[in-house]
KEDREN-117712 format. One line per field, with one value per residue (C-alpha): x, y, z; residue in three letters. Coordinates in Angstrom, 3 decimals. Layout:
east	c(X,...)
north	c(Y,...)
up	c(Z,...)
residu	c(ALA,...)
***
This chain:
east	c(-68.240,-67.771,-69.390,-67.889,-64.255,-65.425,-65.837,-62.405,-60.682,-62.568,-61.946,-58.165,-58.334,-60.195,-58.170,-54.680,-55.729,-56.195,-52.941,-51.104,-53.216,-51.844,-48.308,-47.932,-47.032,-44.673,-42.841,-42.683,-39.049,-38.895,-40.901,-38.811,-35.684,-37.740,-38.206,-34.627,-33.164,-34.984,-34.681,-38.153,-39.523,-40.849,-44.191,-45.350,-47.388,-48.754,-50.015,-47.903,-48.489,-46.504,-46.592,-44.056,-44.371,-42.112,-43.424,-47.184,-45.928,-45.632,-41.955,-42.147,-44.214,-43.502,-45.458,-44.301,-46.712,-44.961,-43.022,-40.585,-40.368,-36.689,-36.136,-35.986,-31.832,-29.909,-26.801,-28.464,-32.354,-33.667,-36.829,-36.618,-39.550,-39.055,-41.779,-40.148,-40.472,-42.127,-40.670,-42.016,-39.910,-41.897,-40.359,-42.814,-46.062,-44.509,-43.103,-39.808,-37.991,-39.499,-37.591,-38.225,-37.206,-37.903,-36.238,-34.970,-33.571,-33.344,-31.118,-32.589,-29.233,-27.432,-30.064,-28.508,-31.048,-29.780,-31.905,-31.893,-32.999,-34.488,-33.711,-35.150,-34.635,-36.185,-36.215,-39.289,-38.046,-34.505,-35.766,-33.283,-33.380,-30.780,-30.986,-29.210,-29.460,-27.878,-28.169,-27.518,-28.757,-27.301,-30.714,-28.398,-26.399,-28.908,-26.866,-26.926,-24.077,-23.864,-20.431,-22.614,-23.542,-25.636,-27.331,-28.154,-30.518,-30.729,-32.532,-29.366,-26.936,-27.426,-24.442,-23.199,-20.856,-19.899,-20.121,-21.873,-22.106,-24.860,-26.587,-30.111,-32.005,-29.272,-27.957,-24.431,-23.107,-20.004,-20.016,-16.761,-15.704,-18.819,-18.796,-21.757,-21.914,-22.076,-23.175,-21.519,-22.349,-19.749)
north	c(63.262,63.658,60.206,58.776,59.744,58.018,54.909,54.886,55.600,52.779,50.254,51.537,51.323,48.046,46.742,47.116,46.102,42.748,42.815,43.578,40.817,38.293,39.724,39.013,35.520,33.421,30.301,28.554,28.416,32.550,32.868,29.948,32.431,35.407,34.290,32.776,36.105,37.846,35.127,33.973,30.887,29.131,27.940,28.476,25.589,25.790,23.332,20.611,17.229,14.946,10.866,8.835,4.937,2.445,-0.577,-0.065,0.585,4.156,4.883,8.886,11.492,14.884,17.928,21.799,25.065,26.212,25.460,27.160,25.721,26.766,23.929,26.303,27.043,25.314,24.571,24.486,23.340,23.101,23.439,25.710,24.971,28.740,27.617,24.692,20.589,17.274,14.063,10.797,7.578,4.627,1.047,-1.843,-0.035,2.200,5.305,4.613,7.890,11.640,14.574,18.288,21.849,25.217,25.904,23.680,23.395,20.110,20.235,18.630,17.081,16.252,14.690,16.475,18.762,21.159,21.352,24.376,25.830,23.345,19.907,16.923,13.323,10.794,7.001,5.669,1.979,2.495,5.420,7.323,11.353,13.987,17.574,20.108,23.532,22.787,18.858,17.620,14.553,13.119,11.084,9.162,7.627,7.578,9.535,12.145,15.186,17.812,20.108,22.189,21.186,18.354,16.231,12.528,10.934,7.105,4.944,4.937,7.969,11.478,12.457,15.942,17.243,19.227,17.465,14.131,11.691,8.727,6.742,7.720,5.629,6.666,3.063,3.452,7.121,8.723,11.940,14.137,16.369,14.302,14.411,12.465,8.625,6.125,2.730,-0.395,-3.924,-6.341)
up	c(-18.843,-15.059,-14.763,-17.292,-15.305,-12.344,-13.948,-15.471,-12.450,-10.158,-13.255,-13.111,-9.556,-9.270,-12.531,-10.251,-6.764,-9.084,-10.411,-6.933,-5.490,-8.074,-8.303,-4.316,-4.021,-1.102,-1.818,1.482,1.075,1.070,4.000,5.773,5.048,5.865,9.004,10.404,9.162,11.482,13.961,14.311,14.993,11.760,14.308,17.978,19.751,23.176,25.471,24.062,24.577,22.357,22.661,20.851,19.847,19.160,17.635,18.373,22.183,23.536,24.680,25.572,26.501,26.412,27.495,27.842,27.996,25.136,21.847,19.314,16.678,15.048,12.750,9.711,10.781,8.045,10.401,13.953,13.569,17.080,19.184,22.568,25.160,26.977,29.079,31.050,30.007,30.741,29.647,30.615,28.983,29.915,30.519,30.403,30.298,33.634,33.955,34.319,34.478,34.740,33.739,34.209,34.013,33.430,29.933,27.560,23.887,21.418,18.766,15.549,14.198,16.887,19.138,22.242,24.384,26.994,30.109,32.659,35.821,38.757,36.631,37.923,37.276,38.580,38.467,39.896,39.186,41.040,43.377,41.956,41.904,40.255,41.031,39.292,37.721,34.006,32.264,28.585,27.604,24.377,23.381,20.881,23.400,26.135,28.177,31.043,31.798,33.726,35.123,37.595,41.226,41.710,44.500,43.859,45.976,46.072,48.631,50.936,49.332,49.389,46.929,46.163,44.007,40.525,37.353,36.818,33.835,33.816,31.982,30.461,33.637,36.570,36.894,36.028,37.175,37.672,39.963,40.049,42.774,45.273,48.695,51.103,52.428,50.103,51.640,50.030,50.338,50.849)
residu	c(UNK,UNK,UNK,UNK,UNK,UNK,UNK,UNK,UNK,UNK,UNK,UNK,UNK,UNK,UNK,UNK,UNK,UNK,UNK,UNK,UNK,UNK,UNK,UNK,UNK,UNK,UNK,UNK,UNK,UNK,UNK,UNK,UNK,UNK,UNK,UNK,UNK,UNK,UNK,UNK,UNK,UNK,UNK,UNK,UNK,UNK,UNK,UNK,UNK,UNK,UNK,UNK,UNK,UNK,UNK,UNK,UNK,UNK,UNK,UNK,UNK,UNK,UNK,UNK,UNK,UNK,UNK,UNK,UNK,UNK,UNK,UNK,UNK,UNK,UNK,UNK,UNK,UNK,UNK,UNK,UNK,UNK,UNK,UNK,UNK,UNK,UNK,UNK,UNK,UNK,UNK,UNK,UNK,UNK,UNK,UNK,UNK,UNK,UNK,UNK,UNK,UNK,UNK,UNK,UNK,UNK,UNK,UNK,UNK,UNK,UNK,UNK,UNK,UNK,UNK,UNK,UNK,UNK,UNK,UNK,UNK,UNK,UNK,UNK,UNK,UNK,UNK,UNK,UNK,UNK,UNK,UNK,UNK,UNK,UNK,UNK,UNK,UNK,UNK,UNK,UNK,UNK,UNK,UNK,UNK,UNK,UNK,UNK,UNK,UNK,UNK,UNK,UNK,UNK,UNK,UNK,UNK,UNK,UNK,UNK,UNK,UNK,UNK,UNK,UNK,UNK,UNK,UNK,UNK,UNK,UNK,UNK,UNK,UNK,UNK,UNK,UNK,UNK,UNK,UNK,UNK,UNK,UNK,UNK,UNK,UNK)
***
């Protein structure tokens, strides 16, 4: 009889571990929601290195230590690289223009990324170079902004100032509240 109980209770016991193990089920969606409520990433990469093409011809290069991956937000997707950023755009098989920083953040529906701490731009093709501690770049428009300090260097200029707007490669610029020498041709 003894025996006999034993092998009730493991069947009973075997019979609903089954039945939790079946019962327990995720839909992606649920865990999606699961984790932005508790404001997790939805993936974590590391050692990113991410090459874009355009037509068979690679455009972009990006490369960060680490990756967030927050696009699970239903009114703010975005990816945060906590890690600092790489991005090489490349111009006729060159690189053309280098950015860098130690922290950025890409918004997924608005195309804008935010940029911080010890930015760097630089256009190897116009020996162009943009310091600053804080840059958006609007990726729709091709466009750079800033309102903190920043120096410009240029092959003649050094430029200071706060606040700057340029286009994506540097050419066209405007810098408010600058001070420096600006060289002009005649």
């Amino acid at each position: 009889m003894i025996k006999s109980f034993k092998y009730i209770t493991k069947n009973i016991a075997v019979i609903f571990m089954i039945a939790m193990f079946f019962s327990c089920g995720n839909d992606i969606q649920d865990v999606r929601d699961f984790l932005a409520d508790k404001n997790l990433p939805i993936g974590v990469a590391e050692n990113i290195k991410n090459i874009h093409t355009d037509s068979g011809r690679v455009d972009l290069k990006l490369y960060a230590p680490l990756l967030h991956d927050f696009t699970n937000r239903n009114k703010h997707p975005y990816n945060e690289f906590p890690e600092g950023v790489k991005i090489v755009t490349i111009d006729k098989n060159k690189d053309s223009l280098v950015v860098t920083g130690n922290y950025a953040i890409s918004y997924t529906k608005t195309n804008i990324s935010e940029i911080r701490n010890k930015v760097v731009v630089i256009n190897y093709a116009d020996y162009k170079k943009l310091l600053t501690d804080q840059l958006f770049w609007d990726q729709k428009t091709k466009y750079f902004y800033t309102e903190k300090p920043f120096t410009l260097i240029t092959k003649t200029d050094t430029i200071k100032g706060v606040g700057f707007d340029a286009s994506e490669d540097l050419k066209t610029f405007m810098a408010k509240q600058s001070k420096g020498s600006v060289y002009l041709n005649d």
